[in-house]
C-alpha positions in Angstrom: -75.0 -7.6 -44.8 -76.1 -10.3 -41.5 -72.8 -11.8 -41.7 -70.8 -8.6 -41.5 -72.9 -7.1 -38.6 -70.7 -8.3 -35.7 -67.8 -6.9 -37.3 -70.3 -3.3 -37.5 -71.3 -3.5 -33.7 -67.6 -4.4 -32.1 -65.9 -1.5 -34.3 -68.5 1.2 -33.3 -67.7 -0.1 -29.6 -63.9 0.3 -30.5 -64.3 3.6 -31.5 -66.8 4.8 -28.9 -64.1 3.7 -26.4 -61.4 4.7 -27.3 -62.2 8.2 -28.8 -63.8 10.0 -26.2 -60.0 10.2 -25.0 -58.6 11.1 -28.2 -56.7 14.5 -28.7 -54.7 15.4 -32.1 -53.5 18.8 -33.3 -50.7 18.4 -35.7 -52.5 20.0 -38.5 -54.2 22.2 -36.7 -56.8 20.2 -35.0 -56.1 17.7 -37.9 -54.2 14.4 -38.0 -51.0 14.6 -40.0 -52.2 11.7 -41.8 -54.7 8.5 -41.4 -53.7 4.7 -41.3 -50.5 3.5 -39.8 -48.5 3.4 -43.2 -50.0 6.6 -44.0 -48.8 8.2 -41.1 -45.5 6.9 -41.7 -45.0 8.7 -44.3 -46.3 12.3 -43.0 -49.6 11.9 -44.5 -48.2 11.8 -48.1 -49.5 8.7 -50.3 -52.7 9.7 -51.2 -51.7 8.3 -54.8 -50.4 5.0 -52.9 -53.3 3.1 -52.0 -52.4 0.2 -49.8 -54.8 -0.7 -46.9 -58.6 -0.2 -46.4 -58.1 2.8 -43.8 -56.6 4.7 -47.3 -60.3 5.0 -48.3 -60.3 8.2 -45.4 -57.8 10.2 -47.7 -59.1 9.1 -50.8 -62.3 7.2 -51.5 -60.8 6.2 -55.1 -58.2 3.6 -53.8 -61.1 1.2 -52.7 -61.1 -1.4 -55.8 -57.4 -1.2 -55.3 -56.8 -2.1 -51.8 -57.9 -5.8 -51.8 -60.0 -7.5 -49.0 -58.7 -6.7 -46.1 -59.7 -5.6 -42.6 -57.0 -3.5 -40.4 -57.2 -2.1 -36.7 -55.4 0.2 -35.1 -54.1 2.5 -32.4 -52.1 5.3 -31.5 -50.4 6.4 -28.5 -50.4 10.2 -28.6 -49.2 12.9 -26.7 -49.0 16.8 -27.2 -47.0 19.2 -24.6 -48.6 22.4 -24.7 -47.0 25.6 -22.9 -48.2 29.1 -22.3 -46.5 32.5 -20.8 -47.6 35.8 -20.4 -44.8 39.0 -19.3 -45.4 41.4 -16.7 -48.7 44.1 -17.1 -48.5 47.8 -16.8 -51.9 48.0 -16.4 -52.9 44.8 -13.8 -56.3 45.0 -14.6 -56.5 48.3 -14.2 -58.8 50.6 -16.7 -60.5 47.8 -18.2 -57.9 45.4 -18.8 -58.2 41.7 -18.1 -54.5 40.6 -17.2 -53.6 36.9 -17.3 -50.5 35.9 -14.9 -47.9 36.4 -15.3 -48.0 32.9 -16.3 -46.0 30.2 -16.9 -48.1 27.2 -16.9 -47.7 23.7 -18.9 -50.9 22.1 -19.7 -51.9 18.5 -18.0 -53.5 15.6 -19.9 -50.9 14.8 -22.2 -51.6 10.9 -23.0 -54.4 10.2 -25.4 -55.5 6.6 -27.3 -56.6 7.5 -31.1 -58.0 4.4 -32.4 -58.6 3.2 -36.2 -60.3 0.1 -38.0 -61.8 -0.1 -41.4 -62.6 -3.1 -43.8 -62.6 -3.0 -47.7 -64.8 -5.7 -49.7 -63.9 -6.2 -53.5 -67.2 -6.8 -56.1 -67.7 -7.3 -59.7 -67.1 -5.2 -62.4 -64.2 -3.2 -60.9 -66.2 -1.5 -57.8 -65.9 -2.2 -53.9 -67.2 -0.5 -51.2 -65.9 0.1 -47.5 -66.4 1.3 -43.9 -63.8 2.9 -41.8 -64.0 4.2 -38.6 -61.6 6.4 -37.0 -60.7 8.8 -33.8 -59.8 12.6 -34.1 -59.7 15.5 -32.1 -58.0 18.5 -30.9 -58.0 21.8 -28.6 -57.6 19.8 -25.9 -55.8 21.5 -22.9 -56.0 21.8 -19.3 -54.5 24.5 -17.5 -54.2 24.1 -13.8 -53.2 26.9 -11.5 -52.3 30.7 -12.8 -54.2 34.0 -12.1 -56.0 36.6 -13.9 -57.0 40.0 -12.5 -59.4 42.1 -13.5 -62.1 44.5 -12.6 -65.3 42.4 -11.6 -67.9 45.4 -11.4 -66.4 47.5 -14.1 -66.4 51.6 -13.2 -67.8 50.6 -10.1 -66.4 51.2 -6.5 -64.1 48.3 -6.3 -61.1 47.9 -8.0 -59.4 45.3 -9.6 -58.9 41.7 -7.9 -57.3 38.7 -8.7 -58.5 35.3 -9.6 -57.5 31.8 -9.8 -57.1 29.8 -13.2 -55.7 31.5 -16.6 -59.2 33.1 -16.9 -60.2 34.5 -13.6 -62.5 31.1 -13.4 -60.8 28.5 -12.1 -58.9 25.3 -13.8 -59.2 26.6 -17.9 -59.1 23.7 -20.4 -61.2 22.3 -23.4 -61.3 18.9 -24.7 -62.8 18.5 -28.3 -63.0 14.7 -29.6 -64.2 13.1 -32.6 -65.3 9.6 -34.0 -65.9 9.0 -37.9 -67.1 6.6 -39.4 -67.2 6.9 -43.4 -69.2 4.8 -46.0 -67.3 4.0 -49.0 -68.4 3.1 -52.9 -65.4 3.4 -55.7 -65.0 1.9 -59.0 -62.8 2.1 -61.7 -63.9 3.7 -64.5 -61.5 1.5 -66.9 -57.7 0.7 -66.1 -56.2 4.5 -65.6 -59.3 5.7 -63.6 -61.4 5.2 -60.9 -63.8 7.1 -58.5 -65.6 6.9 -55.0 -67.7 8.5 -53.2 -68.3 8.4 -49.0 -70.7 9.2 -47.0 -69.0 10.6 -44.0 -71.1 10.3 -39.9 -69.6 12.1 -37.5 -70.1 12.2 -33.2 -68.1 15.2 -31.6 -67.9 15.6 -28.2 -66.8 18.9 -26.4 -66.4 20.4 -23.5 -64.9 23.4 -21.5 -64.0 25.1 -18.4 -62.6 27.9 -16.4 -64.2 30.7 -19.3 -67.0 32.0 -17.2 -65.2 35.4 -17.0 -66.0 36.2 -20.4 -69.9 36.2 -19.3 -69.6 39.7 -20.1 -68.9 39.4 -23.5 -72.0 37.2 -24.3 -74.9 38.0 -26.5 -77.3 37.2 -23.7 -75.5 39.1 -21.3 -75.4 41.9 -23.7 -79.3 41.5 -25.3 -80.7 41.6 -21.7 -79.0 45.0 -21.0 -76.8 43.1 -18.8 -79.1 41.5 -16.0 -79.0 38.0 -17.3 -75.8 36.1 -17.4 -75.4 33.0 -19.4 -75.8 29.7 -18.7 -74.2 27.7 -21.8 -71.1 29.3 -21.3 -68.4 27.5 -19.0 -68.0 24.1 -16.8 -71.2 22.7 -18.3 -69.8 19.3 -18.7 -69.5 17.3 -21.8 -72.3 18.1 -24.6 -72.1 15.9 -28.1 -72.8 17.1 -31.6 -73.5 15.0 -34.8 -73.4 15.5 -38.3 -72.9 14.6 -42.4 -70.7 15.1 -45.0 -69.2 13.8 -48.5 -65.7 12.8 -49.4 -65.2 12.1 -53.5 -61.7 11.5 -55.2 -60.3 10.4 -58.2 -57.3 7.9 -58.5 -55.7 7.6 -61.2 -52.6 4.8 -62.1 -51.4 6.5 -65.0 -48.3 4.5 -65.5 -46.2 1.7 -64.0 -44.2 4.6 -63.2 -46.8 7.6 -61.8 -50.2 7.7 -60.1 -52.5 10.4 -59.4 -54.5 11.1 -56.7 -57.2 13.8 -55.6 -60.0 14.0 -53.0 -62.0 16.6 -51.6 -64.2 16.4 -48.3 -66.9 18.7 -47.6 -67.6 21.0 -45.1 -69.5 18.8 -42.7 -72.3 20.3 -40.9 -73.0 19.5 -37.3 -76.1 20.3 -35.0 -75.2 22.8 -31.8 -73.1 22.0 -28.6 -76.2 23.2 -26.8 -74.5 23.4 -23.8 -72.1 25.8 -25.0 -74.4 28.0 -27.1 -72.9 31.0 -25.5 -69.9 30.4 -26.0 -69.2 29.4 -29.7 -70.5 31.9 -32.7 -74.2 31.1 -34.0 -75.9 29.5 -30.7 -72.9 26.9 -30.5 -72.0 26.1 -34.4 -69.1 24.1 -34.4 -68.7 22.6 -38.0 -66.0 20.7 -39.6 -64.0 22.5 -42.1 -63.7 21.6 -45.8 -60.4 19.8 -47.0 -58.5 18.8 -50.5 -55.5 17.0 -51.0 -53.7 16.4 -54.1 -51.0 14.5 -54.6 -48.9 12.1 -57.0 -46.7 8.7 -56.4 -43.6 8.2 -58.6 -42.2 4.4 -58.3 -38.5 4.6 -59.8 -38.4 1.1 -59.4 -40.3 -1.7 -58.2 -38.7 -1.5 -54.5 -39.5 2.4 -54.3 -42.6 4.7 -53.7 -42.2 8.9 -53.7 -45.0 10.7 -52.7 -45.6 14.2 -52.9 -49.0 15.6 -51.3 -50.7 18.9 -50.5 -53.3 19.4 -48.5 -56.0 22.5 -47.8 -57.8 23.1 -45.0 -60.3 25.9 -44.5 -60.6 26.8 -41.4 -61.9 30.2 -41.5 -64.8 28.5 -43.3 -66.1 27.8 -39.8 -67.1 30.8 -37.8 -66.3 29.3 -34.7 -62.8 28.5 -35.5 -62.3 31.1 -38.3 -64.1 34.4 -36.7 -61.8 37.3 -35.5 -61.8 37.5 -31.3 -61.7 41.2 -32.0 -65.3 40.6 -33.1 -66.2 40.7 -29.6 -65.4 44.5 -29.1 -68.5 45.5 -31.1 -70.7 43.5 -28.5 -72.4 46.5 -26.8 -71.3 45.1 -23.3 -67.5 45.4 -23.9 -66.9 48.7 -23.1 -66.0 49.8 -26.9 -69.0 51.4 -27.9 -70.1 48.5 -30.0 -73.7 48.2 -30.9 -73.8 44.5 -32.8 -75.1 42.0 -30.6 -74.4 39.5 -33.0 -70.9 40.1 -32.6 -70.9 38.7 -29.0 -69.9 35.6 -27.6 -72.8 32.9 -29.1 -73.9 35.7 -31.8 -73.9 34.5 -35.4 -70.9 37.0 -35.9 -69.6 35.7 -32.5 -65.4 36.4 -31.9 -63.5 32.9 -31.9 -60.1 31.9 -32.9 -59.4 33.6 -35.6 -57.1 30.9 -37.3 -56.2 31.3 -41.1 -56.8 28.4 -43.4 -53.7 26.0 -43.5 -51.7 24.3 -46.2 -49.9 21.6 -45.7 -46.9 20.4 -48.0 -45.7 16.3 -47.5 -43.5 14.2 -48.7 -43.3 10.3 -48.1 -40.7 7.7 -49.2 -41.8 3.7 -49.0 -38.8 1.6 -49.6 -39.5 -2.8 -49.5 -36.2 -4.1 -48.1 -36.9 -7.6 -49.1 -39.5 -9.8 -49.0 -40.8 -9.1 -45.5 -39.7 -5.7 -44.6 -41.1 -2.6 -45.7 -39.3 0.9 -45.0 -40.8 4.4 -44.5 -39.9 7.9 -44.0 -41.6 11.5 -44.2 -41.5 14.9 -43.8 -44.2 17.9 -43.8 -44.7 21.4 -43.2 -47.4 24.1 -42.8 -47.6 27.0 -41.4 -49.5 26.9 -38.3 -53.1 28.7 -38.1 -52.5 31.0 -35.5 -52.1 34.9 -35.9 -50.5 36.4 -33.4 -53.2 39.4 -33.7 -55.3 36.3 -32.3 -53.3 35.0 -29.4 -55.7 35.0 -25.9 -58.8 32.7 -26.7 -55.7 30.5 -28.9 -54.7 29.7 -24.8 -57.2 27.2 -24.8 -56.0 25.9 -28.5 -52.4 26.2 -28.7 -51.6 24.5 -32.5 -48.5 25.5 -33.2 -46.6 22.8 -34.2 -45.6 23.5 -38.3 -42.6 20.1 -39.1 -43.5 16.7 -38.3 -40.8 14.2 -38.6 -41.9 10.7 -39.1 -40.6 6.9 -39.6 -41.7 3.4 -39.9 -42.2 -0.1 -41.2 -44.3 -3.1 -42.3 -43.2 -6.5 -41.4 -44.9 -9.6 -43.2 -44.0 -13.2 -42.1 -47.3 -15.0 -42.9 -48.7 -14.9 -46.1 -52.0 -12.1 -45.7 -51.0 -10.6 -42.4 -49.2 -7.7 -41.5 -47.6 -5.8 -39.0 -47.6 -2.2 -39.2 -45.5 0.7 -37.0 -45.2 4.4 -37.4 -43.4 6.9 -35.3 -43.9 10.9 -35.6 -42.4 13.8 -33.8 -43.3 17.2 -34.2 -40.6 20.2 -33.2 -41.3 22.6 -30.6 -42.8 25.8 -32.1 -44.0 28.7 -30.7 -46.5 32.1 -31.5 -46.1 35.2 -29.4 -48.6 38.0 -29.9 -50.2 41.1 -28.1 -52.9 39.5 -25.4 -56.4 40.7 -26.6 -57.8 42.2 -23.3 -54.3 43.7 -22.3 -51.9 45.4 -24.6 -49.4 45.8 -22.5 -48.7 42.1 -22.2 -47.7 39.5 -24.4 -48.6 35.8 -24.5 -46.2 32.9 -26.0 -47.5 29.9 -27.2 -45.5 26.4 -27.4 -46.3 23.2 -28.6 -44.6 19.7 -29.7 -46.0 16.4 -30.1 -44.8 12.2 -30.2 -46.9 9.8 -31.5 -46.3 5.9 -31.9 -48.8 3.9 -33.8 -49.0 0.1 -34.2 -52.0 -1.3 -36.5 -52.5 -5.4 -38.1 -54.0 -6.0 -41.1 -55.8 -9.6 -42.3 -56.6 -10.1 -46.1 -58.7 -12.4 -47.6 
């Protein structure tokens, strides 16, 4: 283990670097795939294991992915929009009006870095690290107004206030590093399985939300004299936390493979920082995912992959938790009586997204000795009800196609250059807004990414 524990310290500075930037909502707040080649091909390929970084979709490929260390980046950049009509109401009895606005959000350039390293042993096993960026929700709306009534049925009426919120510049910024610790073997020729253990860092932060202090369980448990402090502009708080990842590969044929793999939910201590903002004292898990998928080779030159892939995002109450929850919190003017039902409560409102599905398709074609083609194509239906459209300002994950194309080149014998290239179509959700009836709020995302990655065998 000495030997390999420079190559340990400088990738955990890599990734420390570089992710703290990191945004990435194509699947949701999930990557549309992992691994240049990967990525190429729309995320599908979990039944095509070809570089150590493939151990992140599916811990299985490890004994067959050689020894090889690969590092990566990719440039990536979401535009995210947001519009709300004209109010009847302007913040009149009770309503909290946002705009109208028309505001695109800022920060839209972030680095998402990758490296792993696969070692071979005896008897058909092998091991390997991998560490890798993600993120998501990140936005940062500058400018916009909100008006409201700041002392309720009392004497003044309703003002206005900068930001989307009332609060100032509104945003979030949620980034992630993973590093995941590999074992696989094959169980005889057809099969084999792994197992990782998967460490993750999150960071999170978010601002311009303090006009919700109303809606908070310690605004509401102390009958309304005590306004929260964990709530908005608190800077950047980190989280940490464990899961598992296990998977099956299985090379049935020259002609098919079969692949499965199924992370956990992976649990993560508080954003303390934010504990009145996010549902259970600041919970803010990572959902459970399977993908399934198979790899028919027609020919030695060809590779078709079909994947799917689940994600369970209502599994996490933060993410999955109706914002309507919030109108039982005694404070909202409803008549609710459920504390826990306010902002931070363990029934706390949130986004309200619906678990996603994912459908992919991938195509690898070898033009050649030193060229290697790729193409792919998937689609799910974005996680976004448009019952649930106001808090979804700060997370706007719309986009449902990606579009995506690139190659390998190989001139020297054990290295390799890798590129992949992904667009994702403008898409949009328009809904009712929450706290205002009378308005409605459209939501608009696309995204580019361009990734470039080298790999060394030995």
């Amino acid at each position: 283990m000495k030997k390999y524990s420079g190559w340990i310290i400088a990738a955990s500075f890599f990734v420390g670097v570089f992710a703290a930037g990191n945004a990435c909502a194509t699947n949701g707040y999930f990557t549309h795939g992992t691994g240049t080649k990967n990525k190429a091909m729309a995320g599908a390929g979990i039944a095509l294991p070809e570089d150590a970084i493939d151990v992140t979709n599916n811990p299985a490929v490890a004994p067959f992915v050689g020894n090889q260390l690969i590092i990566g980046a990719a440039l990536f950049s979401p535009t995210r929009k947001y519009s709300t009509s004209e109010s009847q109401l302007n913040g009149q009895f009770g309503a909290f009006t946002i705009g109208p606005n028309n505001i695109k959000s800022s920060s839209n350039y972030f680095v998402i870095p990758h490296i792993a390293k696969s070692w071979q042993l005896s008897n058909g096993s092998a091991w390997a690290l991998a560490f890798y960026g993600r993120g998501g929700m990140n936005t940062d709306w500058k400018g916009g107004t909100a008006t409201f009534d700041p002392d309720g049925p009392g004497p003044a009426g309703p003002m206005t206030f900068d930001g989307t919120f009332g609060a100032g510049k509104a945003g979030v910024n949620l980034s992630q590093a993973f590093l995941d610790v590999t074992w696989a073997k094959k169980i005889n020729d057809k099969v084999s399985l792994g197992i990782a253990g998967v460490f993750v860092a999150q960071m999170f932060k978010a601002n311009g939300v303090g006009s919700f202090a109303g809606f908070t369980e310690t605004f509401a448990a102390s009958g309304g004299t005590v306004f929260p402090t964990n709530l908005s502009n608190n800077g950047t708080d980190w989280s940490y936390g464990a899961g598992l990842k296990i998977g099956l590969h299985a090379p049935i044929s020259d002609v098919l493979s079969f692949g499965i793999s199924y992370q956990t939910k992976i649990y993560m201590t508080e954003f303390d920082s934010y504990s009145d903002l996010f549902a259970k004292q600041g919970d803010f898990d990572i959902p459970a995912n399977l993908k399934i998928g198979v790899t028919f080779h027609p020919n030695k030159d060809l590779a078709l992959s079909f994947d799917i892939e689940n994600t369970w995002f209502s599994g996490v109450d933060s993410v999955g938790n109706s914002i309507m929850n919030l109108f039982a919190c005694p404070t909202a003017g409803q008549g609710g009586t459920d504390l826990s039902s306010c902002l931070g409560g363990d029934n706390g409102g949130g986004f309200g997204w619906d678990d996603m599905t994912t459908y992919k398709v991938g195509l690898a074609w070898k033009a050649g000795e030193d060229w290697t083609w790729r193409f792919g194509y998937s689609y799910g239906k974005q996680p976004i009800p448009g019952s649930e459209i106001t808090f979804n300002i700060l997370a706007p994950a719309t986009v449902e196609s990606t579009l995506t194309t690139g190659f390998t080149v190989s001139r020297t014998k054990n290295r390799e250059l890798n590129v992949a290239l992904m667009y994702a179509p403008n898409n949009k959700v328009t809904g009712s807004q929450n706290f205002d009836p009378t308005q409605s709020v459209t939501l608009k995302m696309y995204q580019w990414e361009a990734e470039v990655s080298y790999g060394w065998r030995f």
